[in-house]
N, C-alpha and C positions, 0 to 999 in steps of 0.2 A: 611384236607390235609393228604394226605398218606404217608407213611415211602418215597417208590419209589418217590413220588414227590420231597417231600424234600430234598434226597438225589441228583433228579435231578438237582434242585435249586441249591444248592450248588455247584456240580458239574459245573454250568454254570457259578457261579458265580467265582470260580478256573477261569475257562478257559478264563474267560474273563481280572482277574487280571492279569495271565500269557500274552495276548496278550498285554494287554494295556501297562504291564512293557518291552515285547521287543517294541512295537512304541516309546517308550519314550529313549530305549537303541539306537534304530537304528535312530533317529533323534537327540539325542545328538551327535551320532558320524558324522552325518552329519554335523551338527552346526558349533562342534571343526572345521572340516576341511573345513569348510567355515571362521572360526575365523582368522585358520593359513593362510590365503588362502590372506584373508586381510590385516591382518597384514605383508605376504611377499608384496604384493601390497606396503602398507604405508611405507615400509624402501624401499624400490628400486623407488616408488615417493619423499622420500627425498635424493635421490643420493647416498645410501649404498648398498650394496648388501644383500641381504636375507641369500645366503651361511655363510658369514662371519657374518653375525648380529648371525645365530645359534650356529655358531662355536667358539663365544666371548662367548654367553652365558653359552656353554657346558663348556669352559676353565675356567668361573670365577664360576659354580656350580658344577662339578662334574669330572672334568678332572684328578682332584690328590686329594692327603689327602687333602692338606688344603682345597681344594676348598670345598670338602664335608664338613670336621668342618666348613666354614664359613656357606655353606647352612642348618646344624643342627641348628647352633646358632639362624641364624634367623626365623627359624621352631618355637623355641621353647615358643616362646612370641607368636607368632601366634597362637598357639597353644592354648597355655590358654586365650587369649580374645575369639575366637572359643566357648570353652566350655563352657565359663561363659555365653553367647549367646546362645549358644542352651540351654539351663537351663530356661533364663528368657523368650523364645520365646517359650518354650515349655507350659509355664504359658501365653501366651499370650500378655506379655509383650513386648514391642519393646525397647529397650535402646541403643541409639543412640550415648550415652558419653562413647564410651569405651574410645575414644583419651583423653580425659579428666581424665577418670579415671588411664590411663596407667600414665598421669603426677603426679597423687596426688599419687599414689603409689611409685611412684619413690621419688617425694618429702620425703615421709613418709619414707622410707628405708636408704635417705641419710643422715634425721635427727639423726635417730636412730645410724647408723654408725658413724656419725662424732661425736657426741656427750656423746654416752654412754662407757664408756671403760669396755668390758665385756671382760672375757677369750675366747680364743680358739674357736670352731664353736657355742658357743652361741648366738655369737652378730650375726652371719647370722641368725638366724631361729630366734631370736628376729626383726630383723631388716624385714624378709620377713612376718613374722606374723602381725608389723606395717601396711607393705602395705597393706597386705590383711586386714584388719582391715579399714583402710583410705581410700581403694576403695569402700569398702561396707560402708561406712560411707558417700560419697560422692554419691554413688548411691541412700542412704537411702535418701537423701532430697528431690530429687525429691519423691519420692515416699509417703515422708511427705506431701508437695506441692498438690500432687495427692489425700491423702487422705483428708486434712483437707482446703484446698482454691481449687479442683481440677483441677487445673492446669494439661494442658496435661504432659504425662511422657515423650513423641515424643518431645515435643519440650523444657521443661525443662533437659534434660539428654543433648540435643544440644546444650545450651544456655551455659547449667554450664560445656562446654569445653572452651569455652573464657574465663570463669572467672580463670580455671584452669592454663590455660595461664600465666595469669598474675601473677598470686599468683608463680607458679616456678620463671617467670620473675623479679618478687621483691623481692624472697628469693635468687637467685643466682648473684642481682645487689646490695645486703645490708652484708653492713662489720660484723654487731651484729647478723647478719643469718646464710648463709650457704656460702656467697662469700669466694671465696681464700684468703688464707692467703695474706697480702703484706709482700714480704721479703724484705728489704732495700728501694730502691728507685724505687722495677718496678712495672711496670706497671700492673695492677690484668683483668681476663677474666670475663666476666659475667658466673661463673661456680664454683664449689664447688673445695674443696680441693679433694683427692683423696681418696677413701675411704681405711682402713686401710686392711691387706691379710686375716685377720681372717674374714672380711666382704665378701669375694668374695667367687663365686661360682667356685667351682675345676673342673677340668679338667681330663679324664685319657681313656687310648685307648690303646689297642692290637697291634694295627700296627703302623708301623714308618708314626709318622705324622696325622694322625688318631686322634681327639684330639673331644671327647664326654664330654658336657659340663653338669654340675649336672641340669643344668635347664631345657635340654631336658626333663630328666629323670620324673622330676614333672610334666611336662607338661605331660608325656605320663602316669605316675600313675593317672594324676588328669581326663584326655580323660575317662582311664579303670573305674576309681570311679564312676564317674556321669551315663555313660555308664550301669554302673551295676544298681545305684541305681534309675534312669528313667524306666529301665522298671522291675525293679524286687522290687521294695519299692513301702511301701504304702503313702511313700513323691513322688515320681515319677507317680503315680496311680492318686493322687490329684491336681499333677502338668497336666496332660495331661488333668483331666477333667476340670481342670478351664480354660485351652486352647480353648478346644473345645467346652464348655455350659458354663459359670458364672453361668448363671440363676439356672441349673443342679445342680451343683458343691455346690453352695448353700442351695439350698434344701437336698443337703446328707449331709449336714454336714460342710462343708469346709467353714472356713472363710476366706473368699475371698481376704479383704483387707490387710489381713497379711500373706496369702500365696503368693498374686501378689510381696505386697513390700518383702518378704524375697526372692523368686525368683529374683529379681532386683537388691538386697544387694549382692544378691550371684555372679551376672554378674559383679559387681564392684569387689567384692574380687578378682575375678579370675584375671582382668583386674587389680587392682593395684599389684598382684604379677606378673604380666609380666614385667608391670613396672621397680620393684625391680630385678627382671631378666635381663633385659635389662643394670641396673644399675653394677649389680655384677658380669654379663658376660661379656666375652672377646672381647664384640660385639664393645663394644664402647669404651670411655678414662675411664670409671671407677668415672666417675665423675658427676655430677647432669649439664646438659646443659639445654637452652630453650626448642630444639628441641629436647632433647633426644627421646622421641616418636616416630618421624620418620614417621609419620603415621602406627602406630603398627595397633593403635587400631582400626582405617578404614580398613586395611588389613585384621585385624582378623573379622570383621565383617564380609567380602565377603566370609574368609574362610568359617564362618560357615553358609552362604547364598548357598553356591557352594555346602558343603554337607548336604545342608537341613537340618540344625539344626539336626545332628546325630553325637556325638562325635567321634567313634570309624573310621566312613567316615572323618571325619575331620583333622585324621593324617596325607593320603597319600596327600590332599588337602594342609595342612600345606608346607608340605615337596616341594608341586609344586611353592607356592606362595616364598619358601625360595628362589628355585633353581633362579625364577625372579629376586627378589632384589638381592642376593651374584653375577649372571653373570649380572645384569643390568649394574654396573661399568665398565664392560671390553668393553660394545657396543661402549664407544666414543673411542676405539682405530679402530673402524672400521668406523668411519666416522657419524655414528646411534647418533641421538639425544637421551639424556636417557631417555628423558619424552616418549618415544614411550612404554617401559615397563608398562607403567602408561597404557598405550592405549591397550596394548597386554592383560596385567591384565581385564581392566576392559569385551575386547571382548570373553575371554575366560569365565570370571561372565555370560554373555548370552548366550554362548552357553551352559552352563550347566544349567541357572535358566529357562530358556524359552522353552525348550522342553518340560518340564512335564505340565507346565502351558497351552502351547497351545494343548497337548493330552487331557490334562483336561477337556478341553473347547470344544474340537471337542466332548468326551462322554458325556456330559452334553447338547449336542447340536443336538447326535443321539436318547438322551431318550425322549428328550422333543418333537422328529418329532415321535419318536413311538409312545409318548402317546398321543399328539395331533392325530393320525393315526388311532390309537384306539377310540379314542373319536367322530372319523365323520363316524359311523355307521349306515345306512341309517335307518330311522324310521322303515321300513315294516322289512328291514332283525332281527331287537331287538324284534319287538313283537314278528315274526317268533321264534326264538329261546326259547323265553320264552314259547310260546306254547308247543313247544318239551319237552322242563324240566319239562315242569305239568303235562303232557301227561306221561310220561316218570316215573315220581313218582308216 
């Protein structure tokens, strides 16, 4: 083959990534506006107005200062389930317990808090080291399970969300655990005491009202880290090939079963320091509940589903799934059931996951009519030919 060919090749092969990425732009934005299109549908079918369902959501996400702090706040856990997801999906991993992991993280943070009396901002970054520690602790069993009884990772990372459950559930209903103090004669919450100010994540903003919470902040250093070291680390080089080949991956070198489960460890650490985030942000009471999770860790899944397991995509993605939940509360002053955000959320997940998938399929679909194309060449015309190049040489 010739310089000119190859270079042709190339070229072609440019032109064709460049077209196939706008079909995939101009059919996403199709999607979207079929998603919104629906969803005004689904609120004006249960007797709200679409106008007023937009304009609660705009007032409880971004209307004024607070609304925005509220919409960072919940960015910021989203966030980090996200990246700890694109990390282990980028090794091929699917883990499915971030919800789970989001609780033993929080678990892990409140123990640490209530229990250990450290000075000044130590007991935080002791306390958030916990979680992330006890997420990746809790991700590592499956990944145990996987290695030595194979057990799938899909459905043990699932499984060990219910157990998670419970385990918060009997540490915030037991007096010798983490349940409330009883003061006198009243009555105690299934919830922990509250944790102490040198345990919480601070707060500070430029403008009146404006209130940027420390957890964002990690969240968006931990995006830049991973970001960087995915595609510029020779841990990121190893992670992509065991994604793509095991079999490969193996043959270079790469030990397979301790690169999958340290990818997987790693999706729990991220996921229990959301947890801990959750725990010591202004999100919540400050306090270890059942549901403190909230479904973080399903949220942060879809973030990172929506931006294709790519972190640095996964911020503004973040930032949309906050704007959901912070105005989702304001929808029932306009008559909107809330569960409809649930419904909004998940149609917007398809319009963004199923345009590249169904471009995918349509080029995977014009190669195979080529080459079959190619391949029904009539008997006489291939001899023909052949004759010419013998001829010809």
């Amino acid at each position: 083959m010739t310089e000119v060919e190859r270079s042709g090749r190339r070229l072609a092969a440019a032109l064709n990534a460049r077209r196939g990425g706008a079909q995939v732009a101009g059919t996403t934005v199709v999607a979207v506006v079929l998603a919104l299109a629906v969803s005004s549908a689904l609120v004006a079918a249960t007797g709200g107005s679409p106008s007023r369902a937009v304009t609660a959501l705009y007032d409880g996400s971004l209307a004024n200062a607070a609304a925005i702090s509220a919409t960072l706040l919940y960015a910021a856990p989203l966030l980090l389930v996200a990246v700890g997801t694109c990390v282990c999906v980028r090794a091929g991993v699917f883990n499915l317990g971030q919800e789970g992991q989001v609780l033993i993280g929080a678990l892990a943070g409140a123990g640490i808090g209530l229990r250990l009396a450290l000075p000044g901002p130590v007991l935080l970054v002791v306390a958030l080291v916990a979680a992330a520690l006890a997420g990746a602790a809790w991700a590592g069993v499956s990944a145990l399970m996987h290695r030595f009884r194979g057990v799938n990772i899909v459905v043990s990372t699932l499984l060990m969300t219910f157990l998670a459950q419970q385990l918060v559930a009997f540490a915030v209903n037991t007096p010798w655990l983490l349940q409330e103090t009883r003061r006198g004669g009243a009555t105690v919450s299934p919830q922990s005491n509250r944790l102490p100010e040198n345990a919480l994540l601070g707060s500070f903003g430029e403008y009146p009202g404006l209130q940027i919470n420390g957890g964002l902040l990690i969240a968006l250093v931990a995006a830049a880290v991973i970001a960087v070291l995915i595609t510029r680390s020779r841990w990121g080089f190893r992670l992509t090939m065991l994604g793509l080949n095991p079999r490969a991956a193996r043959h270079a070198g790469v030990r397979v079963a301790a690169l999958s489960g340290t990818a997987l460890a790693v999706s729990g650490a991220f996921a229990g320091v959301a947890g801990a985030v959750l725990l010591a942000s202004p999100v919540g009471t400050n306090r270890l509940q059942g549901g403190i999770s909230n479904n973080i860790g399903w949220d942060g899944l879809l973030v990172a589903l929506v931006a294709r397991n790519r972190p640095l995509v996964a911020i503004p993605v973040a930032l949309l799934f906050g704007v959901l939940r912070s105005g989702g509360g304001f929808l029932a002053s306009t008559g909107v059931p809330s569960f409809l955000v649930d419904v909004v959320k998940s149609l917007l997940v398809l319009a963004f996951v199923v345009p590249p998938v169904l471009t995918e399929a349509m080029r995977r679909r014009r190669e195979s009519r080529g080459a079959g194309a190619g391949a029904d060449v009539p008997a006489p015309k291939a001899k023909e030919a052949v004759s010419l190049e013998s001829r010809a040489s």
